[in-house]
Structure formats: structure tokens, C-alpha cells
C-alpha positions in Angstrom: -72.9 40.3 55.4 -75.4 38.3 53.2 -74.9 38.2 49.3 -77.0 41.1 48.9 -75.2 43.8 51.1 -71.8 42.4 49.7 -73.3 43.1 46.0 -73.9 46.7 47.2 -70.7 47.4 48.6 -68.9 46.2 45.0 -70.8 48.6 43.1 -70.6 51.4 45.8 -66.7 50.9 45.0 -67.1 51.0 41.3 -69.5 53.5 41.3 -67.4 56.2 43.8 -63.9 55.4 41.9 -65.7 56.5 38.5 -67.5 59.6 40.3 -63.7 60.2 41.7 -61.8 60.0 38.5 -65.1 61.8 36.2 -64.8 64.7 38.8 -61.4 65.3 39.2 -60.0 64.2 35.1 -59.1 68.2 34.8 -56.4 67.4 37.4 -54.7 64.4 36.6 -55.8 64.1 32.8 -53.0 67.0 31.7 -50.9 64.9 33.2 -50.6 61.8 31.0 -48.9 61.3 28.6 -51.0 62.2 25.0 -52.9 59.6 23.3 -54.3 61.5 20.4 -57.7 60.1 20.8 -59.3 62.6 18.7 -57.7 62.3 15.8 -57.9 58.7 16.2 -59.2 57.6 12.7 -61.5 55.4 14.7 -62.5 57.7 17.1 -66.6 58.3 17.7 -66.6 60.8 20.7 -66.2 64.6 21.0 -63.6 65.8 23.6 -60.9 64.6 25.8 -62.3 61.4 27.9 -60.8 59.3 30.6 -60.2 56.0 29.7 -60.0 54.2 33.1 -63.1 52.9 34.2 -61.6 50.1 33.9 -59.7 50.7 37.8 -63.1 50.5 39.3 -64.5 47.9 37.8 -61.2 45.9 38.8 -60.9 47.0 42.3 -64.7 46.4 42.3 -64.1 42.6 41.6 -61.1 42.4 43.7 -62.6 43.6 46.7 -65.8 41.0 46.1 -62.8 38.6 46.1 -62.4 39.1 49.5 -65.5 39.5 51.3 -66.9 36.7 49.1 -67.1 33.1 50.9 -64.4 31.3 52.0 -64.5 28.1 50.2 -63.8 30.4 47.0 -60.4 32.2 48.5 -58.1 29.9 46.4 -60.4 30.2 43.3 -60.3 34.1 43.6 -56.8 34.7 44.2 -56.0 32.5 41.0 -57.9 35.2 38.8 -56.6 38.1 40.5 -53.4 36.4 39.7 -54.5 36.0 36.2 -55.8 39.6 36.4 -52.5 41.2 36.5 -51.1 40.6 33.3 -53.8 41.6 30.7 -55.2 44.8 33.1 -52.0 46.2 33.8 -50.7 46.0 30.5 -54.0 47.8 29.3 -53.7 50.4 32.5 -50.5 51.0 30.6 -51.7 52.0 27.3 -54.4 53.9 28.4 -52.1 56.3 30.6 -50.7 56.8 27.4 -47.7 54.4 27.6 -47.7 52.6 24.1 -48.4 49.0 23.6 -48.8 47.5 20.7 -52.0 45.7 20.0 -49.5 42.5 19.8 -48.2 43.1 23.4 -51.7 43.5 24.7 -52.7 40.5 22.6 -49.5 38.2 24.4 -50.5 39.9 28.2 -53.8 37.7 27.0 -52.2 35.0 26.3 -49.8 34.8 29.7 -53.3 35.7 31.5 -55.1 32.3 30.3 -52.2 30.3 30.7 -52.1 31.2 34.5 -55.7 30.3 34.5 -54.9 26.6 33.1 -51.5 26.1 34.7 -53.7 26.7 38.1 -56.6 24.8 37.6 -56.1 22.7 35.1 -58.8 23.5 33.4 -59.6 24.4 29.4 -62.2 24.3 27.3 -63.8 20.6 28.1 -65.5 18.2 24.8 -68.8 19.0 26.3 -70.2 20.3 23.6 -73.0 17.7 22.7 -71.6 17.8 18.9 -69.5 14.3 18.6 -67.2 16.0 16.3 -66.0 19.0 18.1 -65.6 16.7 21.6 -63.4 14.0 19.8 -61.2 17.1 18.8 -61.8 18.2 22.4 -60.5 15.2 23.7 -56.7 15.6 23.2 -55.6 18.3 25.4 -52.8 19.0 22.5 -55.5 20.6 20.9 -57.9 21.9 23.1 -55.5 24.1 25.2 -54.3 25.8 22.2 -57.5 26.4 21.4 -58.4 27.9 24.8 -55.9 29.9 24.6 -56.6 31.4 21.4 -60.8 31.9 22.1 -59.5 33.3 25.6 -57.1 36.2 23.9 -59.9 36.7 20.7 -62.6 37.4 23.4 -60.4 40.0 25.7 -59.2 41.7 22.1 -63.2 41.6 20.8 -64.3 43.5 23.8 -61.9 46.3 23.0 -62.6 46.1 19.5 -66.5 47.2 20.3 -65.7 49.3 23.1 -66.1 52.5 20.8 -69.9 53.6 21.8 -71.3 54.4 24.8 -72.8 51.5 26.8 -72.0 48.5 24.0 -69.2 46.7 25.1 -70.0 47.2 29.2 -73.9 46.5 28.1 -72.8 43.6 26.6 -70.7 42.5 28.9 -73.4 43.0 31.7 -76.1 40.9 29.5 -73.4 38.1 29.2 -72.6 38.2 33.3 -76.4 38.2 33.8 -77.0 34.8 31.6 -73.6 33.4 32.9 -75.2 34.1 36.3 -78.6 32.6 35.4 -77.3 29.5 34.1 -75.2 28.6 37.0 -78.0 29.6 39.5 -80.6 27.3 37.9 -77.9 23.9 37.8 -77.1 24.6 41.4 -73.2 25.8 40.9 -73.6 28.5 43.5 -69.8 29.2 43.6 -69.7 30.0 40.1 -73.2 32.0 39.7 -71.3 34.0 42.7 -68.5 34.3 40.5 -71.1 35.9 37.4 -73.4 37.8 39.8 -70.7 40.1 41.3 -69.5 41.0 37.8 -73.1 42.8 37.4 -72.4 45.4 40.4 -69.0 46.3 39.4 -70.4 47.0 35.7 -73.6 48.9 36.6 -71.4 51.2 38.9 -69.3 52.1 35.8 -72.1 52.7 33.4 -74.0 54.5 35.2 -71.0 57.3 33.9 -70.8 55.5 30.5 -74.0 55.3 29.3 -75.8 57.9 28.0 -73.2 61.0 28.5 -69.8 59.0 28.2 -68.0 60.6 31.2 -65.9 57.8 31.2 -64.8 55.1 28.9 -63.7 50.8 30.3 -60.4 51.6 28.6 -58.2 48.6 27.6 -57.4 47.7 31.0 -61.5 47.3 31.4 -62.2 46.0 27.9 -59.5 43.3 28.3 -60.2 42.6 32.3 -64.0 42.2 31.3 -63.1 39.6 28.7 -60.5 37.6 30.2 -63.6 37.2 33.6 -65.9 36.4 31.3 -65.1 34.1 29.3 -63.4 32.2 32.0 -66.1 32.1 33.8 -67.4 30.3 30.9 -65.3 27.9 30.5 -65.3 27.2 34.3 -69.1 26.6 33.8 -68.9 24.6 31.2 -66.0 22.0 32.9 -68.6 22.0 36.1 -71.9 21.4 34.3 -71.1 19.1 31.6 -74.6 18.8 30.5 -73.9 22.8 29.3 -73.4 22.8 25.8 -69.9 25.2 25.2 -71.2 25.6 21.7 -74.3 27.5 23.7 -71.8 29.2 26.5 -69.6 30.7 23.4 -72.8 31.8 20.9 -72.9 34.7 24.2 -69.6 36.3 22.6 -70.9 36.2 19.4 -70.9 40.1 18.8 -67.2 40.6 19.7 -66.1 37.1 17.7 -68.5 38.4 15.0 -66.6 41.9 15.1 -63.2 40.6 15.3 -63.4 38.3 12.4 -65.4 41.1 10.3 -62.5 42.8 11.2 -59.3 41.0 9.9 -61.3 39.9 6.7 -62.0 43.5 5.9 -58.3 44.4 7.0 -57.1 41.4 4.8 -59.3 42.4 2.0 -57.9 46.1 1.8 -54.3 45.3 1.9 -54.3 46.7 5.5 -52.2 45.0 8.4 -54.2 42.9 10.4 -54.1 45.2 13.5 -54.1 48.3 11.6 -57.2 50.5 13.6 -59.9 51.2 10.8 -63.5 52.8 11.0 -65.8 50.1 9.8 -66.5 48.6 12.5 -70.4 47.7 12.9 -71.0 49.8 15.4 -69.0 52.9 13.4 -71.3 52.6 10.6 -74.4 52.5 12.3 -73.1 55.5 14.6 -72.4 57.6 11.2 -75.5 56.6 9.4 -77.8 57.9 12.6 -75.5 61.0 12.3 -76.4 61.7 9.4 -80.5 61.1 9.7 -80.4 63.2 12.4 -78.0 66.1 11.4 -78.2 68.8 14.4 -81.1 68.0 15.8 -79.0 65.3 17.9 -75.3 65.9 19.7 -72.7 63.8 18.5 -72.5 62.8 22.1 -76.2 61.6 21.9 -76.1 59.9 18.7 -73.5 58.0 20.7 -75.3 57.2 23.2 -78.1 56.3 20.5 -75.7 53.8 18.5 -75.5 52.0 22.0 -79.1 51.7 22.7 -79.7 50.6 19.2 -76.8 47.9 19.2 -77.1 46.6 22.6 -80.3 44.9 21.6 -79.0 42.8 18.6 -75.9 42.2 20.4 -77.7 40.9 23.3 -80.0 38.2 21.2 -77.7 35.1 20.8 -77.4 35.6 24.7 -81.0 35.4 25.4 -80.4 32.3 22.7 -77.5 31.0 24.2 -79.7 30.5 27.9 -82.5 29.2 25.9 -80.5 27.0 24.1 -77.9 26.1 26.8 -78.5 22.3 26.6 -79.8 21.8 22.6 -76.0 21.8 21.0 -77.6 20.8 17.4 -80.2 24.4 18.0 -76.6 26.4 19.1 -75.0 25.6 16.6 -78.0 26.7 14.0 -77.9 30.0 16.1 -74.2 30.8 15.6 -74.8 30.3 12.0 -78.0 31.9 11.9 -76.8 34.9 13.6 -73.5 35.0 11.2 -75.9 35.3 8.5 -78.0 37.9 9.8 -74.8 40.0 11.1 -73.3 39.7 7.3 -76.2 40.9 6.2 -77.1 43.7 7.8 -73.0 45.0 7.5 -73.4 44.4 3.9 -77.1 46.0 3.2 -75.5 49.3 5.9 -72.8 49.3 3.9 -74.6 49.8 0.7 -77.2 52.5 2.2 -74.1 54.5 3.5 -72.1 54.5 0.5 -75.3 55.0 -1.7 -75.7 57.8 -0.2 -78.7 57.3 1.1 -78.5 58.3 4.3 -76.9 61.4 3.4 -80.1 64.0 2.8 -80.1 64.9 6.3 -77.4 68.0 7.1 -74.2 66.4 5.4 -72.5 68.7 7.3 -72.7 66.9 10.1 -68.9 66.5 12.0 -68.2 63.7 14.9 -66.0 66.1 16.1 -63.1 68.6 14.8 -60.3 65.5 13.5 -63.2 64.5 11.3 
């Protein structure tokens, strides 16, 4: 089969394993064990959703694992090795099996050592900026540090998974300029790798986004990441002339998030992994809410809340391709953008708690835990 046909049979598979478990969830979804997702205090959606998209996005990437060529077999079955830890233990939680957020955090973990015990391979001092590469340089330090971006990125995904479309959009806007990147240096292997990401992804969001039939899940928020940003880091250790500061300004939303996140947590007392709803994308979801009142679902103002995120989160991408060999201009991005992402949480912060926001039908509920 060329490229092309192979492409179409991984999103055929994650596109028929979501229409499978969308039509059938009155069957099997009685049958888990309750999550409470409702009354989740961070909860943004309306009724009773299926949370594993996540299985076909994986078995969509595990099947292009095989039919993909054969010079890549050994390179394939390392990630589906490093797979297993961080999806199953996610697969776990979202059939309703508890794990803490520190048990999915250390599944992570044991996910990107696999990755560097195997290859060998961390985040490289290719980043242009002589200071971060002489830190780079010792291995004593850099693997740690792989480690930790590795686990940050799989937790950030879930973290913004919490609106229809954002963290799968994201992720397919990061796949696509992964993809791009490789393509135009000539590391076919690895724009293979990023290209059959995009199939798997557009088969699930075609349910996700814009009537949330079915959400990634943990297994998918955490699988998406751990691909990603390995594929990342594989990219940068082959094309050395990549800047990494430019490769890791495409996870700026979900870094962004995740350190907005345990500031705010640290700030209000609360424990560090303590679910909360002030999240970026909550705020903005509550604040079209309440401009619209009833003249909008909830489950469109959703769907809304994605479309009007996916954009901003999607810019230091675009800027991360553009700037993928000026380390000195990625750098000024990643602070740029900080900037910018402070102040728009601050300023949306204000409106909502100002109250004004609020003249549309206040009476406006996200659904009946609310």
C-alpha cells in the first residue's frame, strides 16, 4: 500500500472504534464503575459521556505501527512498549478504577524512561542558546530534565482536555507542524512517525468536536502527550540544526496551563493536584455562557469555547515552524506568549468576577451539579 492508503486505513480504525463505542455507550457505560463526572467541580459538559476515545486513537497508531515500513519496526515497537504504561494506567481511571493523579503522573515517568533506556536518547544541547546546551551537555542533567518535560506534557494534555476539540485540536496542530518540519529536513522516518498521528486524531474528533459524543479520556490525553512530545525530542536529536527551544514553544498551551495551574493551587492553599475550575479554558467557557444565556446549549457553548481557544493555542505552533531554526526569536516567543497568556487570564478574570459578563440570563446552568 503507498503512504496514502495506509493513512486511510488508520483513521478508518479510529474513526469505526469511536462510531462503535458512541453507538453502543448505553450498553456498556452502566456497566462501569461510577466516576461522578457531573458533579465533578471541574466538569463543563451536560450528561453522561464516554471517556475512551482514547482506545482508538491507540489502536489507530498501533496498527500504523505495523503496516508502516520496515526499517521503522524496531523504532515502533519501542513506543508501543513505552505506550503501555501511561495508556493503560489512564484506561484504568477512566473505566472508573481510581488512580491518583500521582500514579498517572509515575506511569509517565516509567513511560519516558523506557523511551531513553531504549534509544538512548533525551533532550540533546541543540538549542542554539549556549547557556541552556552547556547545561544540556551533562546527561546528569538533561535526563532528569527529559523526564520531567516528558511527564509535564502527558499531565498538560489532560489538564486542557475539558472542551470539545482543544486538547485533540491542539494535539492535531502540533502533529501537523511536527510533521512539516521533519518533511522539509528530509527525516522521512520521523515525518512518518508525525503524519500518522493526524489520521488517528481526525478519526476521533470527528465525534469530539462539535457535539462531544466522546471525550480522549486519560488514556488518550496521556497517550497523545507522551507521542508527541517524543516525537519531539526524537526530531530534535536527528536534526540538530532544530532549535528545541522552537520544538518545545509547540506545547506552550498545556505548559502554560499546568504552571497557571499549581501557582493558582499554591496561591489558594489548595494541594497541588487538587482539581479546580479556573482553568483558561473554564473561564472562557463560563464567560460565553453567560453572553449567550439560552440562546446557545451548554453543549454548543462547548463546542464554541474550543473553536475560540484552538486558535490562540495553536499560534506559538505556527511560531514554533516559523521560528524552528532562530533560537534567540523562540525564545522571545515563549516569553512573548507567557505575557500575553497572563494577560488575558488576568483581564478574564477581572471581567468575570466584575460581573461583567453577567447581564445576559444569569440563570444560565452548565448542567444540574452546577
Amino acid at each position: 500500500m503507498t503512504d496514502y492508503s495506509k493513512f486511510l486505513v488508520v483513521f478508518l480504525l479510529s474513526f469505526l472504534t469511536c462510531a462503535i463505542l458512541v453507538v453502543s455507550r448505553r450498553y456498556y457505560m452502566p456497566r462501569l464503575r461510577p466516576r461522578g463526572d457531573l458533579s465533578a467541580c471541574q466538569a463543563l459538559h451536560c450528561d453522561e459521556t464516554p471517556r475512551l476515545g482514547g482506545i482508538g486513537i491507540m489502536l489507530a497508531m498501533t496498527l500504523a505501527m505495523t503496516i508502516m515500513p520496515q526499517s521503522m519496526e524496531r523504532l515502533f515497537g519501542i513506543f508501543a512498549l513505552s505506550l503501555a504504561p501511561v495508556v493503560f494506567t489512564g484506561l484504568a481511571e477512566d473505566l472508573g478504577y481510581r488512580v491518583s493523579p500521582k500514579g498517572r503522573l509515575f506511569a509517565a515517568v516509567v513511560s519516558s524512561l523506557v523511551m531513553i533506556t531504549a534509544l538512548s536518547v533525551w533532550i540533546p544541547p541543540s538549542s542554539g542558546i549556549a547557556v541552556i546546551d552547556f547545561v544540556l551537555q551533562f546527561a546528569i542533567i538533561a535526563v532528569p530534565l527529559t523526564v520531567l518535560w516528558a511527564t509535564g506534557i502527558c499531565h498538560g494534555f489532560n489538564l486542557i482536555d475539558g472542551v470539545n476539540g482543544l486538547s485533540a485540536g491542539l494535539a492535531l496542530m502540533i502533529a501537523t507542524g511536527l510533521w512539516w518540519i521533519a518533511d522539509a529536513s528530509g527525516a522521512r522516518e520521523l515525518a512518518l512517525l508525525s503524519a500518522a498521528l493526524i489520521p488517528a486524531l481526525l478519526g476521533f474528533m470527528l465525534f469530539n468536536w462539535p457535539y462531544g459524543r466522546i471525550f480522549l479520556g486519560d488514556a488518550g490525553a496521556y497517550g497523545i502527550g507522551h507521542l508527541l512530545v517524543w516525537f519531539a525530542i526524537l526530531l530534535a536529536w536527528a536534526l540538530p540544526d532544530i532549535s528545541i527551544v522552537a520544538l518545545a514553544l509547540m506545547f506552550f498551551w498545556p505548559v502554560a496551563d499546568t504552571f497557571l495551574a499549581i501557582w493558582r493551587r499554591r496561591y489558594l492553599g489548595a494541594p497541588v493536584d487538587a482539581p479546580d475550575r479556573l482553568h483558561f479554558h473554564q473561564f472562557v467557557f463560563r464567560i460565553l455562557a453567560q453572553t449567550v444565556g439560552k440562546r446557545m446549549s451548554a453543549r454548543a457553548v462547548n463546542s464554541l469555547t474550543g473553536l475560540v481557544l484552538l486558535p490562540l493555542a495553536g499560534m506559538p505552533v505556527v511560531a514554533a515552524v516559523v521560528l524552528r531554526d532562530a533560537p534567540y526569536l523562540a525564545a522571545a516567543a515563549w516569553v512573548g506568549f507567557g505575557i500575553l497568556f497572563v494577560v488575558c487570564y488576568v483581564w478574564g478574570i477581572a471581567q468575570f468576577r466584575g460581573r461583567k459578563f453577567r447581564g445576559a440570563r444569569p440563570e444560565f446552568h452548565v448542567h444540574p451539579a452546577e
